[in-house]
N, CA, C and O atoms as a DFTB+ gen file, in Angstrom:
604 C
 N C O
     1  1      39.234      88.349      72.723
     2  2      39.752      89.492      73.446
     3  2      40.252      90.510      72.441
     4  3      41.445      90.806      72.366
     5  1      39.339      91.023      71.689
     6  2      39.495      91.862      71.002
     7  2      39.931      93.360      71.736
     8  3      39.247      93.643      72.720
     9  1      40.943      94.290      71.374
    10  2      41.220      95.738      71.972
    11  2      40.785      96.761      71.456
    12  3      40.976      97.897      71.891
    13  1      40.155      96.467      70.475
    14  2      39.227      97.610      69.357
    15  2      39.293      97.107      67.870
    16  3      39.563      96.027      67.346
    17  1      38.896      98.472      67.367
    18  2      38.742      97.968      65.675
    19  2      40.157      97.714      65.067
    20  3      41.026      98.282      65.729
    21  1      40.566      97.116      64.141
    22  2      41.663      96.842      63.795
    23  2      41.431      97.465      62.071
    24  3      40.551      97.151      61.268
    25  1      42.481      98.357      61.924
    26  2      42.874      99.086      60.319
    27  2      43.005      97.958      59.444
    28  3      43.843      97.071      59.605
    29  1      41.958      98.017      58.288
    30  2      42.896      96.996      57.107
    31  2      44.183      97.713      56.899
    32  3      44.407      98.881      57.218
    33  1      45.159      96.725      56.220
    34  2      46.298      96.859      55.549
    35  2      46.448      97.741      54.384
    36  3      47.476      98.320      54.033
    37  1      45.114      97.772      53.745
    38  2      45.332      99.276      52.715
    39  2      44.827     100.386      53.644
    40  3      44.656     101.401      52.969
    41  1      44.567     100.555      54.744
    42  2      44.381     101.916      55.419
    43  2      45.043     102.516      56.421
    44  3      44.775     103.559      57.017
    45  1      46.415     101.351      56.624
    46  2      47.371     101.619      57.518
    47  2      48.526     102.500      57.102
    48  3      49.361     102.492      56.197
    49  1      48.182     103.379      58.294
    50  2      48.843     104.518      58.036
    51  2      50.736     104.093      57.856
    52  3      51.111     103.028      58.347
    53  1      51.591     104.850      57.263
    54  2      53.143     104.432      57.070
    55  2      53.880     104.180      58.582
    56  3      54.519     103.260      59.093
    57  1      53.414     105.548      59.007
    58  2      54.062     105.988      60.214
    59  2      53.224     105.882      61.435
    60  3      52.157     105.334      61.161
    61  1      53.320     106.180      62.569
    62  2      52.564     105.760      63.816
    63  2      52.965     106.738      64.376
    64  3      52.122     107.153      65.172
    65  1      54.322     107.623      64.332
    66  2      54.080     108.579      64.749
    67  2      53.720     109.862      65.207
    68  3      52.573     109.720      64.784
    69  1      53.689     111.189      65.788
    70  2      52.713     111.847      66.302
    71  2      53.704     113.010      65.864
    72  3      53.031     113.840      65.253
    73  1      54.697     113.302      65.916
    74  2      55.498     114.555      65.355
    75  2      55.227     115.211      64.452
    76  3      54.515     114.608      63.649
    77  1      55.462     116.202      64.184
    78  2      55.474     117.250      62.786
    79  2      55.722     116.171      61.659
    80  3      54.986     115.551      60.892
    81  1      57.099     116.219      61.900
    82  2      57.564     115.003      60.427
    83  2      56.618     113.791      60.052
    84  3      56.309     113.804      58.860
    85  1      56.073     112.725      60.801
    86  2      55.442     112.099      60.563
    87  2      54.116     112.313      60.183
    88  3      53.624     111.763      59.198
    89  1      53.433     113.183      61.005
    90  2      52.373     113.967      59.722
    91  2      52.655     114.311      58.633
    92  3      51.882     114.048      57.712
    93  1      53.639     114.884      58.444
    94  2      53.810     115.706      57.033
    95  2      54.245     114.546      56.000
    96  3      54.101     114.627      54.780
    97  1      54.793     113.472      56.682
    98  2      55.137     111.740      55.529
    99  2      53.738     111.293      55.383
   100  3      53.269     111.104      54.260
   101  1      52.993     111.099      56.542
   102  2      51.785     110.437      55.932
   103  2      50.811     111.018      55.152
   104  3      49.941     110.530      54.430
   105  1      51.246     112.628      55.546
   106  2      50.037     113.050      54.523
   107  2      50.173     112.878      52.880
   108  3      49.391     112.495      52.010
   109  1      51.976     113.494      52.877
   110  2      52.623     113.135      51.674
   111  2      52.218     111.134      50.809
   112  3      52.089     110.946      49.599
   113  1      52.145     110.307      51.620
   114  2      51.900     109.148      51.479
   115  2      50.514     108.913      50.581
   116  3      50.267     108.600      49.416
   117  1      49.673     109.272      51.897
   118  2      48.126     109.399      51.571
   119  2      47.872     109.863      50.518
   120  3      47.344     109.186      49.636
   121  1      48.187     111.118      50.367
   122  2      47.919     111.997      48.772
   123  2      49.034     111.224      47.319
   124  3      49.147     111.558      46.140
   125  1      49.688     110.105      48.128
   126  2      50.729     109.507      46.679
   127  2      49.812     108.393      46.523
   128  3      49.560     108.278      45.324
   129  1      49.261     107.606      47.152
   130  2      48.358     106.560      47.598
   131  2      47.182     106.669      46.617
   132  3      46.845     105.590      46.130
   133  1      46.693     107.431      46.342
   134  2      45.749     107.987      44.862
   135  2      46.100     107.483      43.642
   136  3      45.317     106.677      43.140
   137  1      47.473     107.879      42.824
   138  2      47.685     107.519      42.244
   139  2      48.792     106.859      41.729
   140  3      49.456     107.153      40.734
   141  1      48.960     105.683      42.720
   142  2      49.720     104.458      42.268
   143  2      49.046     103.553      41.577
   144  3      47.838     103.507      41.811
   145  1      49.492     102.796      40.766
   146  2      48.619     102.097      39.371
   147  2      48.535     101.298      39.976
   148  3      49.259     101.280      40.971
   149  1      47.596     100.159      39.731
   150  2      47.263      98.782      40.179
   151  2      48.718      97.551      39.663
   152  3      48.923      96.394      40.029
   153  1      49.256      98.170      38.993
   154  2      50.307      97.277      38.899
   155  2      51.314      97.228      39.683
   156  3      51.913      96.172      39.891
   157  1      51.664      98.436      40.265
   158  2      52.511      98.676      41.478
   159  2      51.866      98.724      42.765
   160  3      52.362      99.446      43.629
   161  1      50.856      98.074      43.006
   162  2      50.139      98.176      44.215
   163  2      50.328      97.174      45.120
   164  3      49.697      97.087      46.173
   165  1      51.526      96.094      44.598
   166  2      51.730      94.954      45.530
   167  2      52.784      95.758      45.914
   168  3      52.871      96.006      47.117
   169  1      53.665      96.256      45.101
   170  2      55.294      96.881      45.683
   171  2      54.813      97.903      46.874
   172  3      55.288      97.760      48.000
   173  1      53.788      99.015      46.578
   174  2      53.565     100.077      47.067
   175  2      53.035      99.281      48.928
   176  3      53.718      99.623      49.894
   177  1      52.187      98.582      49.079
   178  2      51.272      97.994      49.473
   179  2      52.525      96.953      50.273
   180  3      52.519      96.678      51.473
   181  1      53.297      96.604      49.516
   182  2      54.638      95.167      50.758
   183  2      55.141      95.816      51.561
   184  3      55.560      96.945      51.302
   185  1      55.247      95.154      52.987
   186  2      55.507      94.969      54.236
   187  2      56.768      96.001      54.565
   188  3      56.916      96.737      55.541
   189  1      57.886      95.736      53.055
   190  2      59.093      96.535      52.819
   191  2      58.947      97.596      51.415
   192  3      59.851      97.740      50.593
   193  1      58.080      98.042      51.375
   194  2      58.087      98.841      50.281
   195  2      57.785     100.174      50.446
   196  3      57.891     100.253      51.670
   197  1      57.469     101.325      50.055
   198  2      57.988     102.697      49.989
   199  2      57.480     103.260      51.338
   200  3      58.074     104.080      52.038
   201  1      56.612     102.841      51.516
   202  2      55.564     103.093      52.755
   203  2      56.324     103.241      54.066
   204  3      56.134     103.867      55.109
   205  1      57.340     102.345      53.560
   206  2      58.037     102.400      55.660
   207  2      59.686     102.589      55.179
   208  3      60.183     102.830      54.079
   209  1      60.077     102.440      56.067
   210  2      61.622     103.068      56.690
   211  2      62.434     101.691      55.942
   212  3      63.644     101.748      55.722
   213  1      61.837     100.803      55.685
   214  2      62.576      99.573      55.475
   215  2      62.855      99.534      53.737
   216  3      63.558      98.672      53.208
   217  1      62.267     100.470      53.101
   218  2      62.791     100.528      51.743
   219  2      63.537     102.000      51.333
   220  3      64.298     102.007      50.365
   221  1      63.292     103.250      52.108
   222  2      64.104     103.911      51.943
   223  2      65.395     104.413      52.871
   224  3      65.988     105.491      52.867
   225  1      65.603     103.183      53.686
   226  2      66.939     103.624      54.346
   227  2      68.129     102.329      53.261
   228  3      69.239     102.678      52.860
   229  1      67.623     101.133      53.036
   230  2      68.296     100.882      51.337
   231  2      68.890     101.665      50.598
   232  3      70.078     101.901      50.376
   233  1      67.639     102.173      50.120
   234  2      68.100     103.327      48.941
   235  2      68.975     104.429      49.628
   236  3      70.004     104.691      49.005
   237  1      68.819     104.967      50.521
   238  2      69.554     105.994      50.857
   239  2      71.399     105.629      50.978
   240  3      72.313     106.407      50.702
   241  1      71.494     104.358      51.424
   242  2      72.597     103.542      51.669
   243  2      73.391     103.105      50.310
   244  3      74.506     102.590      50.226
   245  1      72.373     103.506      49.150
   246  2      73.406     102.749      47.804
   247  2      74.140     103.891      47.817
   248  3      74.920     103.797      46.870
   249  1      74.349     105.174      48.525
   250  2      75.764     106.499      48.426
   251  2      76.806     105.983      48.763
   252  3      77.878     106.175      48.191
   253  1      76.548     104.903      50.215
   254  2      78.039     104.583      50.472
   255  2      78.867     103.527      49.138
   256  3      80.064     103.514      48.851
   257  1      77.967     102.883      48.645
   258  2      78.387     102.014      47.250
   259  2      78.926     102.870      46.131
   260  3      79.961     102.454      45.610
   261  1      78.413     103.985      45.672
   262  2      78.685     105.023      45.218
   263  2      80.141     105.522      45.480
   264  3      81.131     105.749      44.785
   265  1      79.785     105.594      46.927
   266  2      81.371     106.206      47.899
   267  2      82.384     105.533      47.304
   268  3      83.333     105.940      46.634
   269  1      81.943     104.088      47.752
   270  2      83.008     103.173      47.479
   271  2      83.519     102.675      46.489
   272  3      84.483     101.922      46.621
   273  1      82.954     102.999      45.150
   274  2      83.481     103.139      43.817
   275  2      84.370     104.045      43.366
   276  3      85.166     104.045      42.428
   277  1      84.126     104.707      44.087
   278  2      84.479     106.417      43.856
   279  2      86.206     106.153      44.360
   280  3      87.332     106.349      43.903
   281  1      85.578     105.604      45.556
   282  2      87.253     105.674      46.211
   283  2      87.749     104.389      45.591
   284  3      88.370     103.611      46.315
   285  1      87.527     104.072      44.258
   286  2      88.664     102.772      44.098
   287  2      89.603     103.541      43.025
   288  3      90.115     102.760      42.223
   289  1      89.913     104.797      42.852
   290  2      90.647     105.778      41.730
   291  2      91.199     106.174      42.645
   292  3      92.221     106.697      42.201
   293  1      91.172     106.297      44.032
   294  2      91.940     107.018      45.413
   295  2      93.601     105.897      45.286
   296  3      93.748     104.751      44.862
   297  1      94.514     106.812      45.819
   298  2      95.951     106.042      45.384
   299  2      95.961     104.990      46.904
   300  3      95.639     105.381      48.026
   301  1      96.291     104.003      46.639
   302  2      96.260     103.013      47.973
   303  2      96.732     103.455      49.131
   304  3      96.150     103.369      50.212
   305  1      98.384     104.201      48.814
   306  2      98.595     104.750      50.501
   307  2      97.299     105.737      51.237
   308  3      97.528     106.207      52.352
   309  1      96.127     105.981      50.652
   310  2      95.681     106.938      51.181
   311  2      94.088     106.174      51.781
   312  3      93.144     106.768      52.302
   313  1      94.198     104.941      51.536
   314  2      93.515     103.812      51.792
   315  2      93.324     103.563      53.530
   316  3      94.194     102.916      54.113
   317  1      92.183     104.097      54.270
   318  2      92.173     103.722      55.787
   319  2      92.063     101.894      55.474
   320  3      91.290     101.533      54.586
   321  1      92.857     100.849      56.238
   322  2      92.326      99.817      56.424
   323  2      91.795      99.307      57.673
   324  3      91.531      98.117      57.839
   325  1      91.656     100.113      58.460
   326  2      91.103     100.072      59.682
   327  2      89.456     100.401      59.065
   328  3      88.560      99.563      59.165
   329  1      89.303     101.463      58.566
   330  2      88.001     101.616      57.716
   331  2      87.124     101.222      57.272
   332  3      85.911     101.400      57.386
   333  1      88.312     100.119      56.225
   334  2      87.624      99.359      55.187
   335  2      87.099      98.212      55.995
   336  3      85.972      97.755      55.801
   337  1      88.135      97.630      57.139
   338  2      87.719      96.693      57.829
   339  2      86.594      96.618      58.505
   340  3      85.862      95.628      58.526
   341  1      86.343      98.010      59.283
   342  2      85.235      98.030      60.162
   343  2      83.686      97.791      59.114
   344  3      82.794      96.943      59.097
   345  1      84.006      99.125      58.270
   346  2      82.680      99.210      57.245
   347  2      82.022      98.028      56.602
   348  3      80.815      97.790      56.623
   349  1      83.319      97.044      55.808
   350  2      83.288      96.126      55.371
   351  2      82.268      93.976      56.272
   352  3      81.629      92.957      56.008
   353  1      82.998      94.823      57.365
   354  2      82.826      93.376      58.286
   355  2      81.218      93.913      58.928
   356  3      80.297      93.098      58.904
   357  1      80.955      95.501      59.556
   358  2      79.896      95.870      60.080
   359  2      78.847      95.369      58.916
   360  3      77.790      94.922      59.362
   361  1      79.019      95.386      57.212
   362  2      78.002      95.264      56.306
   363  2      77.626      93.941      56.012
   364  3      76.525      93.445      55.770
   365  1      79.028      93.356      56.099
   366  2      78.191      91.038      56.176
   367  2      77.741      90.998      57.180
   368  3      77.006      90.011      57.128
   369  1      77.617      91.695      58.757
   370  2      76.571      91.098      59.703
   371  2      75.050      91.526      59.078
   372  3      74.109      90.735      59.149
   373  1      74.893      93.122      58.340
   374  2      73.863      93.693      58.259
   375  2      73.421      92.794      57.052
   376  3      72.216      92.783      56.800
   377  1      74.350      91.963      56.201
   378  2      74.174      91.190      55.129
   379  2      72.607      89.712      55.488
   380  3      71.517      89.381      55.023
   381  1      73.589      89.319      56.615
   382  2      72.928      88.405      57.393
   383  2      72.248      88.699      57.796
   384  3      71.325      87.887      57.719
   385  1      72.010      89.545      58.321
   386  2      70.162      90.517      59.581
   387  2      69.104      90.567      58.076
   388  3      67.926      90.210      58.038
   389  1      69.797      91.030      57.095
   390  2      68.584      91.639      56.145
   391  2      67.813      90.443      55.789
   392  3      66.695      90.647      55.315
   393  1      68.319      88.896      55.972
   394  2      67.707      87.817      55.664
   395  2      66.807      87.257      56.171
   396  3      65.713      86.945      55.700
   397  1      67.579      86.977      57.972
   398  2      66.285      86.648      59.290
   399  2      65.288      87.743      59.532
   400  3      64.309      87.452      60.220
   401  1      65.392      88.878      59.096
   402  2      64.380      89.777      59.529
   403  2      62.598      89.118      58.856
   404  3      62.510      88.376      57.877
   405  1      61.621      89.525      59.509
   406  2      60.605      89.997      58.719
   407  2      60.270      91.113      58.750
   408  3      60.354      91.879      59.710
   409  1      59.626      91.437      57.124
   410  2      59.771      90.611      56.024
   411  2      61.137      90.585      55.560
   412  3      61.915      91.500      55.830
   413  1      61.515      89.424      54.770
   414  2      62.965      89.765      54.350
   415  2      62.528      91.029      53.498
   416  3      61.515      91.499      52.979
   417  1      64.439      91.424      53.717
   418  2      64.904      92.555      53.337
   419  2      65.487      92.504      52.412
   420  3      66.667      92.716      52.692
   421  1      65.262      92.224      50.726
   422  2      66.122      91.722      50.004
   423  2      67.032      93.422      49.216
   424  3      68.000      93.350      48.459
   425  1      66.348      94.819      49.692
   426  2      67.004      95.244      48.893
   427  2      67.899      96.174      49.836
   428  3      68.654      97.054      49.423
   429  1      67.680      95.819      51.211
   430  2      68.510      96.182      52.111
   431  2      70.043      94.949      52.293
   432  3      71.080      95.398      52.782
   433  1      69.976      93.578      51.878
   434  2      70.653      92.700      51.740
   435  2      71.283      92.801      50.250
   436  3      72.246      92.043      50.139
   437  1      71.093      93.287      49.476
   438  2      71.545      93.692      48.193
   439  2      72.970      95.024      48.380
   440  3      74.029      95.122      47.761
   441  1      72.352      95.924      49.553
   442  2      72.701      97.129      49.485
   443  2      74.151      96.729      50.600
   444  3      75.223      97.285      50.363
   445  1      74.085      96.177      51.259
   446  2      75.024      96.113      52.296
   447  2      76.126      95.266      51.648
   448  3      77.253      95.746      51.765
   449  1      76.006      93.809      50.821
   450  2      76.397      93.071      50.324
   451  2      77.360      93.352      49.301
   452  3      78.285      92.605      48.981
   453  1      77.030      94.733      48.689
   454  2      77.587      95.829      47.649
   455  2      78.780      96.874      48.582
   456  3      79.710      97.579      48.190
   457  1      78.399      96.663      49.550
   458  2      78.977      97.550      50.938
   459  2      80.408      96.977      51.168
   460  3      81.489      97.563      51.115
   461  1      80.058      95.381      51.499
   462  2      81.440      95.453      51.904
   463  2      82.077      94.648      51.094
   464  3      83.241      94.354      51.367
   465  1      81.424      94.100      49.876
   466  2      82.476      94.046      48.500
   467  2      83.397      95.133      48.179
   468  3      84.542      94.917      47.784
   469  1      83.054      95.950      48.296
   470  2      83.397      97.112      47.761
   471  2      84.775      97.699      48.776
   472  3      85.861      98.211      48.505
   473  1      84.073      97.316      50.058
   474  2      85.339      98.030      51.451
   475  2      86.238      97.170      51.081
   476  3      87.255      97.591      50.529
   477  1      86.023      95.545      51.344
   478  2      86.699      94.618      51.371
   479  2      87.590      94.389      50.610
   480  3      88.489      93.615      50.936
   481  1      87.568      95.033      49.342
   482  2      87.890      95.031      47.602
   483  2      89.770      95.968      47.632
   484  3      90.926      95.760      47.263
   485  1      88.636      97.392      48.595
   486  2      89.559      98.275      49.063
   487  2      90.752      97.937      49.876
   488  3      91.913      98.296      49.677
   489  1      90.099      96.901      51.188
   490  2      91.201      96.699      52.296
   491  2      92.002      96.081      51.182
   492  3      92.938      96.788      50.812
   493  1      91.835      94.734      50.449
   494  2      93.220      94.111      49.832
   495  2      93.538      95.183      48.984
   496  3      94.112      94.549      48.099
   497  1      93.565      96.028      48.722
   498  2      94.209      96.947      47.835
   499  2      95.366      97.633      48.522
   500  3      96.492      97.858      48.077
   501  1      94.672      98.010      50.098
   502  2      95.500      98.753      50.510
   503  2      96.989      98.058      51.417
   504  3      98.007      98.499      51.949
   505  1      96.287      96.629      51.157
   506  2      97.254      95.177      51.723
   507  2      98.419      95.089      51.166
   508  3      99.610      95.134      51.475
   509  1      97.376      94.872      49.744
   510  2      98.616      94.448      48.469
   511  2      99.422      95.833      48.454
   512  3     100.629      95.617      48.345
   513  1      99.136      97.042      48.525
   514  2      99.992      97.949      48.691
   515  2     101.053      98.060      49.703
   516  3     102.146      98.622      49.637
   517  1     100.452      97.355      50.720
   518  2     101.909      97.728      51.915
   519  2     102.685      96.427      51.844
   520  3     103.804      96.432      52.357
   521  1     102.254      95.342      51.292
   522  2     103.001      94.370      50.826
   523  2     103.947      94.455      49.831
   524  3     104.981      93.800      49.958
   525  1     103.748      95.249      48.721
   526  2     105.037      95.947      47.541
   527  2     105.563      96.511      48.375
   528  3     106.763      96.246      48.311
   529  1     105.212      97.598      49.673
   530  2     106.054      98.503      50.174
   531  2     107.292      97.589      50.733
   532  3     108.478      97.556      50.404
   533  1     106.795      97.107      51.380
   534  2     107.570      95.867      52.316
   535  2     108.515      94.928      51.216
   536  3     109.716      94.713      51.378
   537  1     107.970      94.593      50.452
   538  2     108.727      94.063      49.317
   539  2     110.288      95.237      48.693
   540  3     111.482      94.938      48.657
   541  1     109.769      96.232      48.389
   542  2     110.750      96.916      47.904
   543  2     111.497      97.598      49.057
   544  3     112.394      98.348      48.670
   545  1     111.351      97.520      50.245
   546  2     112.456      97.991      51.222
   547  2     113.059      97.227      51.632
   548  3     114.249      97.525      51.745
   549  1     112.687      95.991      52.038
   550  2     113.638      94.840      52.051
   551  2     114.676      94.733      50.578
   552  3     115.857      94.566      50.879
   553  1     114.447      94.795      49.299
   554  2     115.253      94.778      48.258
   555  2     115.866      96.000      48.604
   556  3     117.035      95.676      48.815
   557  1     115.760      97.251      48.791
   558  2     116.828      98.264      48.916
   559  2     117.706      98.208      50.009
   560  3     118.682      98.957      50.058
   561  1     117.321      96.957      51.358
   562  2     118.165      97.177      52.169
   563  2     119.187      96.175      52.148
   564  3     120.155      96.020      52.893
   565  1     118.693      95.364      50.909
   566  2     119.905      94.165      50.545
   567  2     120.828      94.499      49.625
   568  3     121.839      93.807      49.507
   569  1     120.628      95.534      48.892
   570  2     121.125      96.214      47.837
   571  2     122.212      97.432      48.556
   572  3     123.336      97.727      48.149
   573  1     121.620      97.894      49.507
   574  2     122.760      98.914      50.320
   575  2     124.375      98.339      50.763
   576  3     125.530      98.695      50.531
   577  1     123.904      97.579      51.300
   578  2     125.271      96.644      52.031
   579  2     126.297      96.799      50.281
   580  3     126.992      97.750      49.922
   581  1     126.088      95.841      49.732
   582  2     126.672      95.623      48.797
   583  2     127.522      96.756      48.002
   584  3     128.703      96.656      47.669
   585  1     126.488      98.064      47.728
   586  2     127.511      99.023      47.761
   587  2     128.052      99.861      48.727
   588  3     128.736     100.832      48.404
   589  1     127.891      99.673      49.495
   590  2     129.133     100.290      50.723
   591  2     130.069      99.222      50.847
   592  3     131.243      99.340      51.197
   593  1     129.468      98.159      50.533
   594  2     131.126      97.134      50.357
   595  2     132.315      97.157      49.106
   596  3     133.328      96.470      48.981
   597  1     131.912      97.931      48.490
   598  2     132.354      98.092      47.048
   599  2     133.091      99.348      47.283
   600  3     133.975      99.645      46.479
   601  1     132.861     100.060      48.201
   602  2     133.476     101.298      48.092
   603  2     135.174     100.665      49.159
   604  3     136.103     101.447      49.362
């Protein structure tokens, strides 16, 4: 029960869809498709490789890693931990998806994994910060008594 001719795998187009944009990717594709070397023709050519959505929404995603480096020079009170929590915990489920998927996703599981090291890194920062806070107001409020008793 065949439904028609079926595309080899080197003639399958990236995209399937019919929009402006997706013409203008596959044509861009097609005309890159020329001259990729035979040595990169398994990368170019895998299931997850440049061809589809599954290797450049990865790459596009190493900014928030970026982000999140960036913000480890940010002073802790200024630290969302509601933030870090969400970002952090949303990126170990996406950690886990990038594995069961096919094909695995190893550089989308790389990218997320970097994600919420990084949030997670942040939330105890901004922990251990309200924990000194808490630490040193309790010492100033044991320290008060004492001199108003002195007076």
């Amino acid at each position: 029960m065949s439904t028609g001719p079926s595309t080899p795998a080197s003639k399958a187009l990236p995209s399937t869809g019919k929009g402006l944009t997706s013409k203008a990717y596959n044509g861009l594709i097609g005309a890159c498709d020329k001259f990729v070397p035979a040595k990169f023709r398994p990368l170019w050519m895998h299931p997850a490789g440049p061809k589809t959505i599954f290797f450049w929404a990865p790459l596009v995603k190493w900014s928030l890693v970026i982000a999140g480096l960036s913000d480890l020079t940010r002073p802790a009170d200024k630290i969302s931990p509601n933030g870090c929590l969400a970002l952090g915990a949303t990126n170990l489920i996406w950690t886990r998806y990038a594995l069961v998927i096919i094909p695995k996703n190893y550089s989308l599981f790389a990218v997320n994994l970097f994600v919420s090291l990084t949030q997670l890194f942040q939330l105890g920062r901004a922990y251990n910060y309200k924990w000194e806070q808490s630490k040193l107001e309790k010492a100033k409020d044991q320290e008060q008594p004492s001199v108003e008793a002195s007076l």
